[in-house]
PLY file of the C-alpha trace (Angstrom):
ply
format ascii 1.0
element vertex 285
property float x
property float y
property float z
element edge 284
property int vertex1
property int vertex2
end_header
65.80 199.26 75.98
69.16 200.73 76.95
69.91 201.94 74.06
73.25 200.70 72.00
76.71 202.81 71.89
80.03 202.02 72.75
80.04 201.70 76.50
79.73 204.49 78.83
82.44 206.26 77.83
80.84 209.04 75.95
78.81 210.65 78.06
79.15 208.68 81.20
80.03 209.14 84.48
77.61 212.42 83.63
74.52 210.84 83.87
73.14 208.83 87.30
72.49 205.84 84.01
73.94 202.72 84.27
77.84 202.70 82.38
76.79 200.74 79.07
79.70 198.81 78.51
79.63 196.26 75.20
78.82 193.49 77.45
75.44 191.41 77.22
73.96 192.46 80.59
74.79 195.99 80.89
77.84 195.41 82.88
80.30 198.52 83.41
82.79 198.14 80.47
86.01 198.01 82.64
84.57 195.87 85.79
83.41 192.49 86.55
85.84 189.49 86.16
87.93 190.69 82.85
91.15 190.47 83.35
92.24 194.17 82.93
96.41 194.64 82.60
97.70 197.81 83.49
101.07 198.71 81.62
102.68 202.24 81.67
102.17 204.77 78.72
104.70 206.80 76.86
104.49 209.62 79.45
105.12 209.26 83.21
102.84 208.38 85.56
100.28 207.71 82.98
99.09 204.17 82.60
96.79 202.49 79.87
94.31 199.85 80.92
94.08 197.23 78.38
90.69 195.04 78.57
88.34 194.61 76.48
88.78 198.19 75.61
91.85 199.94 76.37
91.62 203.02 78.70
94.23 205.90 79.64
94.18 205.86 83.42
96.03 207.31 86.56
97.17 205.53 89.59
94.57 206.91 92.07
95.87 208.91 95.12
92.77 208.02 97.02
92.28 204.81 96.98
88.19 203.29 96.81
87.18 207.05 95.79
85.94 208.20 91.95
86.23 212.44 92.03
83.19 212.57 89.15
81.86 209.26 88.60
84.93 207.48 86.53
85.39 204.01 86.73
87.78 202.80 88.71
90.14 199.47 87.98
92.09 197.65 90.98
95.27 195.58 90.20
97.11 193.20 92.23
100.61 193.15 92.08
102.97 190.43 93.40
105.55 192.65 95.57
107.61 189.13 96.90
106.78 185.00 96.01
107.73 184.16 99.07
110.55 182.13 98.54
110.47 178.65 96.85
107.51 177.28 97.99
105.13 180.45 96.94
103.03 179.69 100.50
103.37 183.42 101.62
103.31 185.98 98.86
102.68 189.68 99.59
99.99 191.10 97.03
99.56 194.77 96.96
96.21 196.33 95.20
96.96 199.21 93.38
93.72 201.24 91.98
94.06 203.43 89.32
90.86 205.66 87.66
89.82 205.69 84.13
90.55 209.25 82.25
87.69 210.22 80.01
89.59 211.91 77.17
85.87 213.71 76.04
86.48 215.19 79.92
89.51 216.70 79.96
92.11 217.95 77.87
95.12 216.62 78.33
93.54 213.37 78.49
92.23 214.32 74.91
95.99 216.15 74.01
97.69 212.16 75.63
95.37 210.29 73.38
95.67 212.02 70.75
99.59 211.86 70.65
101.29 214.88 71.69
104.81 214.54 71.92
105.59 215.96 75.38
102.66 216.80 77.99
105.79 218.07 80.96
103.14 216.69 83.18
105.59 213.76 85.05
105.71 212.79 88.56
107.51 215.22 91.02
106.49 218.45 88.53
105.19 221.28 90.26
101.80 222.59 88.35
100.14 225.71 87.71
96.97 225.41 86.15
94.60 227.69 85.13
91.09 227.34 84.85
90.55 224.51 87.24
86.77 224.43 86.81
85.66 221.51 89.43
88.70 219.89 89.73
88.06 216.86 87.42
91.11 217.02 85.60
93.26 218.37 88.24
92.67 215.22 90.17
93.99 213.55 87.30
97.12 215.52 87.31
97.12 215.03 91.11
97.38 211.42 90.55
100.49 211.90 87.59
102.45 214.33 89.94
102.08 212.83 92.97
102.93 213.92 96.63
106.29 214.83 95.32
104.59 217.48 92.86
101.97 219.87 93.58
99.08 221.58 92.17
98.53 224.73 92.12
94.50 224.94 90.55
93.52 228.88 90.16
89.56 228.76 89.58
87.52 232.31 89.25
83.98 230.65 90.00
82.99 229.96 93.26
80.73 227.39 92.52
82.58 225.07 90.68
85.60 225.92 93.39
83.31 224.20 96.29
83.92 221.24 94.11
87.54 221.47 94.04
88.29 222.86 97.38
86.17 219.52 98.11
88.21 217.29 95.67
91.52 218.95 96.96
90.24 217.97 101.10
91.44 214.42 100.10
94.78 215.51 98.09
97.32 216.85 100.04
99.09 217.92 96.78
96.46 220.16 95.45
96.69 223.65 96.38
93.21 225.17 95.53
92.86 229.18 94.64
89.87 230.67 94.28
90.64 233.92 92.72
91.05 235.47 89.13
94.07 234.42 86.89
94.01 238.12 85.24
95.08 238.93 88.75
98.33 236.43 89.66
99.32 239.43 92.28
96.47 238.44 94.49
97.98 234.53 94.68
101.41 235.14 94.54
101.81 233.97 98.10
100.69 230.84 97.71
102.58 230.06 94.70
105.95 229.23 94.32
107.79 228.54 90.79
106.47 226.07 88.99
107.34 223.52 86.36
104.36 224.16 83.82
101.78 226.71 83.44
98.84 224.96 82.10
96.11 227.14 80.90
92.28 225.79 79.66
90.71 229.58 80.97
88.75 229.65 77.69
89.31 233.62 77.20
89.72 235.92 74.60
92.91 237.45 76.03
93.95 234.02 77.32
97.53 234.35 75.60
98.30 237.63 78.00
96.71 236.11 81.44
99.16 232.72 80.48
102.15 235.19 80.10
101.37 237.46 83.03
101.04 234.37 85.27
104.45 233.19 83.46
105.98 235.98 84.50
105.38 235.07 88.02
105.41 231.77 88.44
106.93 229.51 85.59
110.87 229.25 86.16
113.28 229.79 83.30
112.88 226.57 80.94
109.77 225.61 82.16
106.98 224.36 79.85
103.30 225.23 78.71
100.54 223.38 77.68
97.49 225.88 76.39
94.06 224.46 75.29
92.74 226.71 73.03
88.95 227.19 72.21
89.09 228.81 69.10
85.10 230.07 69.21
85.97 231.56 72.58
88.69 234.26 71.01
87.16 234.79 67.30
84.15 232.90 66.07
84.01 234.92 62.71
87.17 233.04 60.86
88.26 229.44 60.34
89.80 227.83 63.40
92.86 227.32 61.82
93.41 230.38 61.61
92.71 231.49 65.20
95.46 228.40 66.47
97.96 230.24 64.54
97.13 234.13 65.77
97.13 232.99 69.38
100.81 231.29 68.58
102.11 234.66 67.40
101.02 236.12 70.43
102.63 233.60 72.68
105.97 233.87 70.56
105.43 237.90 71.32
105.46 236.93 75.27
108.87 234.91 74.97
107.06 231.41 74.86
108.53 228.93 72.30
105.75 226.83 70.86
107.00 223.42 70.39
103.92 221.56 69.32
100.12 222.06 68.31
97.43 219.28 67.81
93.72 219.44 67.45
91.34 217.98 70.11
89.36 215.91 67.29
87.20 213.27 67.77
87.11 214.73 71.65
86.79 218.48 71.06
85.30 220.66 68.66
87.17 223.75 66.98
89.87 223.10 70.68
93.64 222.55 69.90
96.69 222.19 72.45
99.56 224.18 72.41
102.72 222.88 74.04
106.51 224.55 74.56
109.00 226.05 76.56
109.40 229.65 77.93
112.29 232.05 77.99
114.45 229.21 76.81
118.27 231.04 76.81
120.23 231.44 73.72
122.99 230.42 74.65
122.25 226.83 76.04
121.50 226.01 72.04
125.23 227.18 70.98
126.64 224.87 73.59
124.50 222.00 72.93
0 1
1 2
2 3
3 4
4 5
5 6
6 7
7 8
8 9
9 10
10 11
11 12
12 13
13 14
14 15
15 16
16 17
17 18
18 19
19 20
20 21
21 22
22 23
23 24
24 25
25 26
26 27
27 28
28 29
29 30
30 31
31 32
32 33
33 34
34 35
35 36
36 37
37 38
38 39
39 40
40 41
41 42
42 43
43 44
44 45
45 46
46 47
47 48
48 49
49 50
50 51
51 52
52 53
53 54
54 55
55 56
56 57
57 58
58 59
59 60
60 61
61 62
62 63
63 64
64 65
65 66
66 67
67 68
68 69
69 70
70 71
71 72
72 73
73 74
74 75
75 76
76 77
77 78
78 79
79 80
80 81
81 82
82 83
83 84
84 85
85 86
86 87
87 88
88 89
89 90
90 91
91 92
92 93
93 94
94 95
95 96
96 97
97 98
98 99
99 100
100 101
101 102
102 103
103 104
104 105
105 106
106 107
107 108
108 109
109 110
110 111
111 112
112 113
113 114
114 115
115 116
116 117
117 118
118 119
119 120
120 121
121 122
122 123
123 124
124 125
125 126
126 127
127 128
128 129
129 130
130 131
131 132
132 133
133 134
134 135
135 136
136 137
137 138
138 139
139 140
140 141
141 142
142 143
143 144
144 145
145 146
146 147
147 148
148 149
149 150
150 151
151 152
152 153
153 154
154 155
155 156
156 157
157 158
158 159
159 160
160 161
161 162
162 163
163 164
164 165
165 166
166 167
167 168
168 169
169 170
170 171
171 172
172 173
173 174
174 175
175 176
176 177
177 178
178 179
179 180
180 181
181 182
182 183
183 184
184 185
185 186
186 187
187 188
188 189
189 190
190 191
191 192
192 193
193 194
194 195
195 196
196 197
197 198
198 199
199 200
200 201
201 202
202 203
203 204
204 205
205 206
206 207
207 208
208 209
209 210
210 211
211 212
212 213
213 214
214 215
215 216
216 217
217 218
218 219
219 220
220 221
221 222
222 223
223 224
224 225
225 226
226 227
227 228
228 229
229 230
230 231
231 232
232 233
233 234
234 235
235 236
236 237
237 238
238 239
239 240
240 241
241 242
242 243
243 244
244 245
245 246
246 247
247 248
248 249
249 250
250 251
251 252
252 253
253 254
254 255
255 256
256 257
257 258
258 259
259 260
260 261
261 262
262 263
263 264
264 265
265 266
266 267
267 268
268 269
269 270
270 271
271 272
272 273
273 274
274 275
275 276
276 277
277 278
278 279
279 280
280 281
281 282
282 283
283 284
């Protein structure tokens, strides 16, 4: 048999195995002839699919193309009636992909209801620890050509993947170098918006800050994932969230917000704020 479970969203996309979606014949949960509405989420230039199951998704940059497998879902919007008699309306298909929260990280952080991701159309992105590119190409899609991407990735074989991924999207600026080392990219970075970090090291806190230093403009934000078996895997996880928060209050980063990746992510939480936020902007206010 196929086996049961909730559609292919758990593992899928990994696997060459047919998407199990709920439906009788094993058809892919989002496809076929359901009528899927797209509607806007809380945060810019995210979207949520509602079907039979609802889905965070991105409007895809690269239209008829999955980066890793995820479904995709095509719309068709009604741009003009064409006038009384409705003869000649203009439809436009708009395709947006499906983001596996058990994937990615912000995906997980969206999902499970952080407050403000600074990920928005037109933001210029730092991120750190770009691994193949899978959720870059999701923040690709949210930033759009207005933004950029700037993906820093140490290992050269997940960066053929993303150099590959980043062929197709003009906005992604893949680096293939060391994030300890933000000297040896610093001309192919400009200031950015948000610094976000998933490099899943023990001194992770001081590569964020030394990156910061160089790249994230006064104001801008941070989103940190946080693998708390990756800096300490002798004390309670807790515990680890809240030494790496000191540290990042040590480096002149305000922490705004902190949530746990569970039911996605094991022992991971997200870490969201603001960095070298003036003094005296809060005495005006």
């Amino acid at each position: 048999g196929r086996g049961g479970g909730r559609g292919g969203a758990r593992g899928g996309g990994r696997g060459i195995g047919k998407p199990r979606g709920r439906g009788g014949v094993g058809r892919p949960g989002m496809k076929g002839g359901a009528k899927v509405i797209v509607e806007p989420h809380r945060h810019a230039g995210m979207f949520v699919a509602r079907g039979k199951e609802d889905a965070l998704v991105t409007r895809n940059l690269v239209p008829g193309e999955s980066v890793y497998g995820e479904k995709r879902i095509s719309v068709e919007n009604v741009i003009s009636d064409g006038g009384p008699d409705g003869a000649s309306e203009i439809k436009e298909k708009i395709e947006y992909r499906v983001w596996n929260p058990f994937r990615s990280k912000i995906a997980a952080a969206v999902l499970g209801g952080i407050g403000d991701i600074h990920i928005k159309p037109g933001a210029k992105v730092l991120y750190l620890g770009a691994a193949s590119g899978t959720t870059v190409s999701h923040v690709a899609d949210v930033v759009g050509m207005e933004g950029a991407v700037y993906a820093v990735e140490f290992s050269h074989r997940s960066g053929r993947d993303l150099v590959n991924m980043a062929k197709k999207r003009p906005n992604v600026v893949p680096i293939i170098e060391d994030a300890r080392h933000p000297t040896k990219y610093r001309m192919l970075v400009p200031m950015v918006d948000v610094v976000f970090a998933d490099v899943a090291q023990p001194d992770q806190a001081r590569i964020v800050a030394y990156n910061a230093q160089f790249f994230l403009k006064t104001g801008g934000a941070f989103v940190i994932s946080i693998k708390a078996s990756c800096i300490d895997s002798t004390i309670d996880p807790a515990l680890v969230f809240a030494k790496e928060v000191k540290k990042l209050q040590e480096e002149k980063f305000k922490p705004a917000e902190q949530i746990t990746l569970e039911p996605y992510e094991r022992d991971h939480a997200v870490v969201v704020g603001s960095y070298r936020v003036s003094k005296k902007k809060k005495s005006a206010d």
